[in-house]
N, C-alpha and C positions, 0 to 999 in steps of 0.2 A: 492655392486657396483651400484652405481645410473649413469643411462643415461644420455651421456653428449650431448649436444646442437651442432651438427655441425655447425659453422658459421664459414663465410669467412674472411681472415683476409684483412684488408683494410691497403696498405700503410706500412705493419709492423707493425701495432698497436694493441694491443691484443685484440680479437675478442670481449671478453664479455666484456670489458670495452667501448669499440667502440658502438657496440649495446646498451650495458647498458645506454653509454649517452645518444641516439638517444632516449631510453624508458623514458631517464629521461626530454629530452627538451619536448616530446609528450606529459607528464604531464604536464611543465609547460607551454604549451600550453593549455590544455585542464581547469588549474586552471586559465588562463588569460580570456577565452570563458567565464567562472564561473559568474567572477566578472562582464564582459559584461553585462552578462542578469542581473546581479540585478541593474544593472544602469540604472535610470529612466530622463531625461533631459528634464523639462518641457518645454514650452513655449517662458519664459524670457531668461532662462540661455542656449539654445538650441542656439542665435543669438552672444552670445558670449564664446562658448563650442569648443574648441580646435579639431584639427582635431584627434588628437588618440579617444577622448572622442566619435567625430561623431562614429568613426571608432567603434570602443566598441560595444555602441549603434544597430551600423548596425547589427553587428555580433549576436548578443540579439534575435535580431528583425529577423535575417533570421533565426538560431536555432528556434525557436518558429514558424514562419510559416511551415518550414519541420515539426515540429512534429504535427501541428494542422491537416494538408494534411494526414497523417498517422493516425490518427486517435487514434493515442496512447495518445495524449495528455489530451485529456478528460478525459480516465480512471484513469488516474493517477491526475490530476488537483481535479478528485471526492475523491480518496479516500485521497489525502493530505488533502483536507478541512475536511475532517472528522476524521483527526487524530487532525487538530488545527494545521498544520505544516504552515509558514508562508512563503513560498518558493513557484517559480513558477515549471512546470515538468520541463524547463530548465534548473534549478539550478540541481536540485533533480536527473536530468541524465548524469551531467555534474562533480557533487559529485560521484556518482557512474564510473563512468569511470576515475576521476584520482583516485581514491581507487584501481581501477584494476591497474591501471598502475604501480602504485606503489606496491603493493602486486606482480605485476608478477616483480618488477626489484631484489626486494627483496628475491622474490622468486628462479631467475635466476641466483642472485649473492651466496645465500648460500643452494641452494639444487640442483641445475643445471635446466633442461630441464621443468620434470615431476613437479615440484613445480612451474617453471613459468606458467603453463595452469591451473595447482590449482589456483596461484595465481592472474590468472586476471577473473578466473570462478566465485570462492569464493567473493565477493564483490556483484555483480548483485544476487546472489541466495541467501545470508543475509539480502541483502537492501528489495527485493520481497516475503521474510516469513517475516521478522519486519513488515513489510508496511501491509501486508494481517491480521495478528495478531492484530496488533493494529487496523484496521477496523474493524475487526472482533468482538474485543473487545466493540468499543465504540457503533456501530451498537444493540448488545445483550443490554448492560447496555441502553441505551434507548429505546429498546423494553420494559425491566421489568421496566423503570419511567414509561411507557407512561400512563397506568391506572391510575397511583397516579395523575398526570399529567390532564388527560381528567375529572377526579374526582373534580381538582380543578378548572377548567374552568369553569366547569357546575354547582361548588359553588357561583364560583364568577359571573357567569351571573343571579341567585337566590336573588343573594346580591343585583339585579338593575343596575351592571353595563355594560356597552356595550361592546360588543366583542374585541376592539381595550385593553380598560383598563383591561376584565378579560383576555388578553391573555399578556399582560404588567404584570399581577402578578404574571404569568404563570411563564413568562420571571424572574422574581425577586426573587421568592421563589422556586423553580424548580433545582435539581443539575443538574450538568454536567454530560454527555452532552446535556440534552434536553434544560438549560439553553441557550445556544449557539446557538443552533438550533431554539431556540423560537427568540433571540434576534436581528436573523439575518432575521427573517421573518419581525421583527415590525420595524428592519431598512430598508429594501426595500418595506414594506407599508409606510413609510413617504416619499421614494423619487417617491411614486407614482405608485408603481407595486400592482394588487389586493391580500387581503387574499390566495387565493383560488393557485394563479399561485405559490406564495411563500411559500406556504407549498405542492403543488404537490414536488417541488423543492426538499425540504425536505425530500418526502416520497423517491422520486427518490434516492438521497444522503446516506439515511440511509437503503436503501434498505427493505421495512417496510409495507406490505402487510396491516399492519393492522392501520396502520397511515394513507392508502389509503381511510381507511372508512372516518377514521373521514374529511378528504377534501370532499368525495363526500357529506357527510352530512354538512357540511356548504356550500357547494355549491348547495345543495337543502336550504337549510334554503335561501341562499341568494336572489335563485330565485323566492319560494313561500312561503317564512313564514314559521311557526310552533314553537315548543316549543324545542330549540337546547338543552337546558338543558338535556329537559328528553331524546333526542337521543343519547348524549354524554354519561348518566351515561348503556346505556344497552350498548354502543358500548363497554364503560370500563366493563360491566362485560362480555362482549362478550370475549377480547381480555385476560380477567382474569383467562377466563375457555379454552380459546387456550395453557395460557402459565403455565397451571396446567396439560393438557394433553403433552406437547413439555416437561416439568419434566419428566412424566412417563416415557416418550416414550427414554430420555435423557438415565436414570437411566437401562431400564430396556437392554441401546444396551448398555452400559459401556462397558461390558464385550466384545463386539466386537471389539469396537474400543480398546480398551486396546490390545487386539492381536493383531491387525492391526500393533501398533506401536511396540511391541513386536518384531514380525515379520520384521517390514520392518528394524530393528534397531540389529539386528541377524547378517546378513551375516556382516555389515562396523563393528561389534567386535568383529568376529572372526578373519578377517585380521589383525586388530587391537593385538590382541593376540597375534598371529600368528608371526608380524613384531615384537614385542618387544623379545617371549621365542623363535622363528627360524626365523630369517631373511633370510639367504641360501633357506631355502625352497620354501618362498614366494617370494624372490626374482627373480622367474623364470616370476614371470607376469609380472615385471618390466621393465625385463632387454632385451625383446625377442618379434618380433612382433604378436608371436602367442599368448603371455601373454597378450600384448598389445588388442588384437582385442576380447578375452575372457573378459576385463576389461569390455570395450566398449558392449558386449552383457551381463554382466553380470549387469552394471549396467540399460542397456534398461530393465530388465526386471524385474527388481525391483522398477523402477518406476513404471512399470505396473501394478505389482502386489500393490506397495502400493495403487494407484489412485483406483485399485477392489476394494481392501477390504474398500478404505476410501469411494466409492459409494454404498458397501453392508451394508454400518454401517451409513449410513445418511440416515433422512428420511423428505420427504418435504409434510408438509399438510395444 
């Protein structure tokens, strides 16, 4: 027996249909705000832009200063640009909430109560491990170009050419994503922003301790000379013998992090089990506040436990 949803009935009208709707206009509210923010109205077409269009716009425009005040919006503005996602946090949080919305009416309409908190939970905690993942990702895979990377720079500056041209071949022959990361530093050196500012940028973005050197080293090259060649190729084997130790060190904690996820992925399949060969049994957490509030501390402490083990099994040098 799954727990059903008291709601009131409004007018005669059956409750979860009445609610339901109300779930369902808040979406399409929520997909109207969407569209707002990706509407841009330049200059020309602003003196002849209809008033829903101002309207839109505004709505855009005031989403985006709330979340700039909050300060949420930067973190998330970093790590879209480093997945390559082409959306502002506006869009990106504005997606995520009609996903909830929907997922809880859906949820509401064919599993009752306990599937609608699933279903508006489920969306924000999918979209924030994809999003973390893939930073994750593209962050690493630019850490192991970056030597190939600083290797070819330090060729091409050999070659005779000047630091603009060899970090343009950087950009050209360089994969993704350091290509990206290069191409956007050499576009905000032509509108006038220095080397130095445009790849701190970068170290910032890609979270990159060791991309930090190479800025401080062109930003001594830029202030007193020297030979940036020869400091680029000890920096690349500097960073070559970081990321031969960050292996061992990967290799030899496997085996922790593998229990880590072991562990933290135990208790949600034994329920799992559980709810398919005895649903009577487990359905006493369900269906009962005391089940309920055991749910509630049983999952606090699983997150706790997994966040232990995932800080016993990382190691930062």
């Amino acid at each position: 027996m799954i727990l059903s949803l008291a709601l009131p009935t409004i007018g005669g009208i059956d409750p979860y249909l009445f609610w339901g709707g109300l779930l369902v206009l808040a979406g399409a509210g929520a997909a109207f705000a969407i569209e707002s923010a990706t509407r841009e109205i330049d200059a020309e077409a602003a003196a002849d832009a209809s008033l829903l269009e101002k309207f839109r716009s505004g709505v855009g425009d005031a989403a985006d200063r709330r979340l700039e005040r909050s300060g949420l919006a930067e973190a998330v503005r970093t790590k879209l640009e480093v997945v390559g996602a082409k959306m502002r946090p506006v869009e990106f949080f504005g997606i995520v909430a009609l996903a909830s919305v929907l997922f809880g009416v859906l949820g509401l309409f064919f599993a009752g109560s306990t599937a609608l908190i699933a279903g508006i939970l489920l969306p924000p905690v999918l979209a924030i491990i994809v999003l973390n993942r893939k930073v994750k990702q593209q962050r690493k895979a630019f850490s192991d170009q970056l030597p190939e990377m600083l290797q070819l720079l330090g060729g091409s500056l050999r070659a005779g050419m000047s630091f603009t041209q060899a970090m343009s071949a950087v950009g050209h022959e360089s994969p993704p994503p350091a290509k990206e990361e290069i191409r956007k530093v050499l576009t905000e050196n032509r509108l006038g922003r220095s080397f130095v500012e445009s790849m701190r940028d970068v170290a910032h973005r890609m979270d990159s301790q060791d991309f930090e050197w190479v800025v401080s080293a062109v930003e001594v090259h830029e202030d007193v000379g020297g030979n940036l060649a020869d400091v680029l190729d000890r920096v690349a084997q500097t960073i070559r013998a970081r990321n031969r130790v960050r292996g061992q060190v990967r290799a030899l904690s496997a085996e922790g992090r593998m229990s880590g996820h072991v562990m933290t992925a135990l208790p949600p399949g034994v329920v799992l089990i559980m709810w398919v060969s005895n649903r009577p049994y487990i359905e006493e957490l369900t269906t009962t506040s005391l089940g309920h509030k055991l749910i509630g501390v049983a999952l606090l402490l699983l997150a706790m436990g997994s966040l232990w083990l995932r800080k016993m099994a990382a190691f930062k040098f």
